[in-house]
Each structure stands twice: as C-alpha cells, then as structure tokens.
N, C-alpha and C positions, 0 to 999 in steps of 0.2 A: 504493500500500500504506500508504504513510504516512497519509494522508485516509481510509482506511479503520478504520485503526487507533485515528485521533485520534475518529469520529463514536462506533464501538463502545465508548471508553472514556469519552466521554460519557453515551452511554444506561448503563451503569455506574454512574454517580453520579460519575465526574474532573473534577475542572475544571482548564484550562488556562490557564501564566500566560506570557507572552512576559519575559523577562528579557534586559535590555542589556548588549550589550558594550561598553565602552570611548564609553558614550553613543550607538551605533548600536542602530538596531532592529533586533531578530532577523529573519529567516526564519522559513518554519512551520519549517524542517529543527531551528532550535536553540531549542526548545520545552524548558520539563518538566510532565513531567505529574504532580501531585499528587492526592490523593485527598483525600474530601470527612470531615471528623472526622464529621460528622452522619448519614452514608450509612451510616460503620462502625459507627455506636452505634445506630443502627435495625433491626442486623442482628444474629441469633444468633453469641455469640459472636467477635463486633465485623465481620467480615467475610465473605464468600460461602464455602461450604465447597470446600474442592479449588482454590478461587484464590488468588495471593498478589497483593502491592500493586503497583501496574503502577506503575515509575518508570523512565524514560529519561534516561539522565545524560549531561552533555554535560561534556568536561574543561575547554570553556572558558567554564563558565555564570558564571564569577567575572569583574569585573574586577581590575586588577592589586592594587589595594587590598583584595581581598575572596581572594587566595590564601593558602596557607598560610606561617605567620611563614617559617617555613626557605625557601621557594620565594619571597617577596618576599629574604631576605638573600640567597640566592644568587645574585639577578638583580643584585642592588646591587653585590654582591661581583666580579661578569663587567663590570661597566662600571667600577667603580675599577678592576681591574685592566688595562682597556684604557688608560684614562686616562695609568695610572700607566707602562705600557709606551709610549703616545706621549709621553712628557716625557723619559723614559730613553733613548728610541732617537735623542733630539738630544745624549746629553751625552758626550761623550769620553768612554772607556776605559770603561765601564759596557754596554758590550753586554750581554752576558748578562744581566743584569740582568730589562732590555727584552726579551727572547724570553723569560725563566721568567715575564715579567707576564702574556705573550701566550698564553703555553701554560698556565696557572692560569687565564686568563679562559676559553681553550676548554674546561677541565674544567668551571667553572663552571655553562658552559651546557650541557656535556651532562649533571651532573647535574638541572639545571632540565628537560630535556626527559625524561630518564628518568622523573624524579618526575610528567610533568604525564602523562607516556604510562600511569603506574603504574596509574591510575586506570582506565583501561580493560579493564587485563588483567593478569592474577594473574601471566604470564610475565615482564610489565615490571619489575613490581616485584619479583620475585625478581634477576632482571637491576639493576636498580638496586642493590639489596644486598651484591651480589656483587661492583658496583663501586666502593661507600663501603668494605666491607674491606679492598678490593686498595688502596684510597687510604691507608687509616689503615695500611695493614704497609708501605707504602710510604715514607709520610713520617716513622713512629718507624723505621726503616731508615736513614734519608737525615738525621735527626735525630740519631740515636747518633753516622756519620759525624763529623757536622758537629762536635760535642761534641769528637771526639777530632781533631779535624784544629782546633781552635782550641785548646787543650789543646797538642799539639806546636807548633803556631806561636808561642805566648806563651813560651817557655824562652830564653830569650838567655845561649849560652858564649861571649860575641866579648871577653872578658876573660884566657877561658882558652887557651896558648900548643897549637898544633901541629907535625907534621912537614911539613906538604903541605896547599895546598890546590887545590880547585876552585870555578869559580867559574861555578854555572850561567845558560847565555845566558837571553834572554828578546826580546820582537821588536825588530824595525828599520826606522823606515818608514825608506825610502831608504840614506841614510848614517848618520842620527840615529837617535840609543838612543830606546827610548819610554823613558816614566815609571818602568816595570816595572828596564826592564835600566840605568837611570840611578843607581836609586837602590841597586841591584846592584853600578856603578861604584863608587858614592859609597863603601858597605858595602868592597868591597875595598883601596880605596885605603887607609883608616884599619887594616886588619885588616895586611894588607903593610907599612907604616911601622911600624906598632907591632910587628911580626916580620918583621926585615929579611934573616932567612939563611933564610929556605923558597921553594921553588919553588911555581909556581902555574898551575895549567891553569886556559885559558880556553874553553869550551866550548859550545858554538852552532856549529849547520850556516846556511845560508843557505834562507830560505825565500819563498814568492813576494811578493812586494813591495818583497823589502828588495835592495835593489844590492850591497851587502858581508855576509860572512858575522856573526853575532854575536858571533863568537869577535873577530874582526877590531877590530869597534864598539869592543869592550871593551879591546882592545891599545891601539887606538891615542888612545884616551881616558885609558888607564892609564900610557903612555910621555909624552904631554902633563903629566901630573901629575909627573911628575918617577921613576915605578920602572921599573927597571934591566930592557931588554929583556929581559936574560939572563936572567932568571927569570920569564920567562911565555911556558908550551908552550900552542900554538894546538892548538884540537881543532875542527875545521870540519865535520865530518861527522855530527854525532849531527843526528835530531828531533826527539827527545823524552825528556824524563829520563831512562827508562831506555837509553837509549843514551849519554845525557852519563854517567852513572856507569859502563858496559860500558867506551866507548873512553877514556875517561879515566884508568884506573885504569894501566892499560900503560903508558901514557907518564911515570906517576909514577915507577914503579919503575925504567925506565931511568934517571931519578933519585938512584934508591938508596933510594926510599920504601919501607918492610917495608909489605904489604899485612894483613899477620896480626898486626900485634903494633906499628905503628904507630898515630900520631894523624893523622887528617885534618879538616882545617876546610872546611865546605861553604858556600859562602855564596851566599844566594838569598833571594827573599822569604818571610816569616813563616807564608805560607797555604801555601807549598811545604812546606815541610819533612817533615810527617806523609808524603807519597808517598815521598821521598827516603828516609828512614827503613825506610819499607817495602819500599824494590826493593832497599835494602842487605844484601846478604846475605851478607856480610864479618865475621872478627870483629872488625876493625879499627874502634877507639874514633872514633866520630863530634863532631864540637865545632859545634854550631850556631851558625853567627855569620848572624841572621839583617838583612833590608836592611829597613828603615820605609818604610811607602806613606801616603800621606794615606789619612784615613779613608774615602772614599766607593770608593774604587779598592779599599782593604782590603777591605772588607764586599760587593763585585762579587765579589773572586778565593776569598776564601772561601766563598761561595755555588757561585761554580762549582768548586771543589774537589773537594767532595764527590762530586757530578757525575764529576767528571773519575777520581778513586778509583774510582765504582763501576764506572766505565768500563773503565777497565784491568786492574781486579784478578776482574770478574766476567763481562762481558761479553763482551770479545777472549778470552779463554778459551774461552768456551763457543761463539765463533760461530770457530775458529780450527780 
C-alpha cells in the first residue's frame, strides 16, 4: 500500500525526500512527502480541486538537534536529574533527596514522550495538557507548603523559660543517635541546664534497625552529660509525631504539668516544627527551642517535609 501510494503521488507532481535520523538512513517507511511549488502554480487556483496537500508526518523526522526548544530542555533536564540523583544516592543522610531526583527525571521523560506522541494525535496532546496543569497545581501546592514549613522552622524561643518539656526522638542506627537525634541531644542538654527544675519527656519508640529505643538513645546520652535521671520520663512507644505528642502529654501531667494553661518547650529539628504545631491541638502555649543541622541534611528534611505534611494531613485521611 505504501509503494502504491508513494508511485500515485508521484504521477501527482510529489516529490520524495528521504530524511536522516540521528545520521542513519531512513526506510521507505520514514519518508515525507512534499509537494512540488511548481505543480501548484501550474494549476487553477494553486492546487487540484477537491484534493488537499498529501503530507505524511513522521514524529521522528527530527534529529535530537532539530526538536523543539522545550523537548531538547526537557531531555536535558531527565539526564541532570538522573545525574544529580546518582551522586545523592552515595551521600549520607540525603536520601530523599536522590529519589525526588529520580522521580522528576521520570516526569521528565514522560512529559518528553507525551509531547513527541502529541504530534500524532489530537488525544495526546490534550492528555499532555492535562498533565502540565496537574504538574503546575501540584508544585504551587507543594511550594506554599514548603514557604510555611521554612517560615515555622526559622523562629527560635530556646531563650524563653517553660513548665515541661518534650523532646522528640529521631533515628538510631544501632545504639548510636544519627545526626538528626544528636543534635536533638545536643539542643536538650543546653535547654535542661539553663532550666534546671522542669521535667522532660523523652520520646521515641524503637524502630527497625535500631537495637535501643530512641527515647532510651536520648537518656542515656543525657545522664552521661551530667542531668538528673529524675527528671527524664521515657516515652518508648510512639512512631510518629503524632503519637510522641498523644503519649507524651499524660505522663507530663502526672507531673503536675496544666495541659490548658501551661508552657511547654518542644525540642526537635527546625524543619519539624511546622507538623508539630499542627497536630497541637492544645491551648497550651508552645516555646520552640529548635536543634541546628548542617546545611545539606537541613535542605534534605525540608524538602521532605512538605512531603511528609501533605502526607499526613491529606492523604491518611482520605485513604483511612
């Protein structure tokens, strides 16, 4: 059909041009057919009446240099991001990182397939459309987050005095604190010396990898430093924030802490705080004494934050 098609659009007045791929020569299959300017202007009204101009489009008659600007950036953009997620997925504490590179390089490329398939058929490219908006409400969504979850992170009250604190876990390979719950140590040790008559929950369950609970990590790092057993209740059971602030809250008050009309100090890392804030659903006055992380670990856990936010407060919801 094809050799049929190409002889009759010949006697036509077509002429045919073979165009390279990537310096390989075409097939008859990846031909286009052009028409003759000379044929059209020999003829009433530039062209045969009741026919239009025969062209057979091929989506890959470009080489990689010859597609469109957006379609060369977005190829470029799929391999930096692959790049950039092989270099992240060897550095400490940076995980996430490396899988948002990994998962932006897949988007990448399916808008580059979309766009190259658009050209075929009017359905694709609606479908393409449909999925750069769902992209753009996506990431000014994931961007506002992010705005307000660095926004409560930068506030530091570790100056100003509480009734009670808590002090949320964070992992543990083995027996040893990561960087995360270290510098969590570090943040509580100076916040307890500088107020030496409040009690302090330490809160962290045990999770897979780690041999001791978090709560535990954090005692027995904090009795090393010289503060007084007697004022730090173990909370070993929680998972996840909202369970270090559920179970914690009780054991203050057998303390004698008012939940409604005291102060409590929370201390945890800087990109925590915004979720903490949130699952607080207490009138009880909050005093953020947040823990410093080197920069590169900071700009990981705030990235996955927001993440982590939309996670909790949208998601477990609706799939619950």
């Amino acid at each position: 059909k094809f050799s049929e098609l190409h002889k009759s659009s010949e006697n036509l007045g077509f002429q045919w041009r073979r165009t390279p791929f990537l310096g390989f020569p075409r097939t008859p299959f990846l031909t286009v057919a052009e028409d003759l300017s000379l044929y059209r202007q020999s003829l009433p009204g530039g062209r045969p009446p009741g026919r239009q101009e025969l062209r057979i489009y091929d989506m890959n008659e470009h080489t990689f240099f010859e597609w469109k600007r957006s379609e060369r950036l977005t190829a470029v953009l799929a391999l930096a991001f692959c790049l950039l997620g092989l270099g992240l997925q060897r550095l400490p504490g940076v995980g996430f990182s490396g899988k948002l590179s990994w998962g932006l390089a897949l988007v990448c490329l399916v808008l580059l397939g979309l766009s190259r398939l658009s050209r075929r058929h009017r359905g694709w490219k609606i479908l393409l459309r449909i999925t750069q908006i769902g992209l753009a409400a996506l990431v000014l969504g994931l961007s506002a987050v992010e705005v307000w979850v660095i926004r409560a992170g930068h506030r530091d009250e570790s100056a100003q005095p509480a009734d009670a604190v808590i002090v949320l876990g964070a992992g543990v390979n083995g027996t040893t604190p990561s960087v995360a719950l270290q510098t969590r140590i570090d943040a509580a040790e100076r916040y307890l010396k500088a107020h030496p008559d409040i009690p302090a929950v330490l809160s962290g369950g045990q999770g897979p990898g780690e041999d001791i609970s978090e709560a535990r990590a954090m005692y027995d790092a904090l009795t090393d430093r010289g503060i007084d057993p007697e004022r730090l209740i173990l909370e070993e059971q929680s998972a996840n924030t909202r369970q270090n602030l559920r179970n914690s809250l009780p054991l203050l008050e057998k303390q004698g802490f008012d939940s409604y009309g005291g102060r409590l100090a929370v201390i945890t890392n800087g990109f925590h705080m915004a979720r903490v804030g949130l699952l607080w659903d207490l009138p009880t006055e909050l005093v953020q004494v947040p823990a410093k992380l080197p920069w590169w670990l900071d700009a990981n856990y705030y990235l996955r934050e927001s993440f982590a936010i939309v996670n909790d407060m949208v998601l477990r919801p609706l799939l619950a």
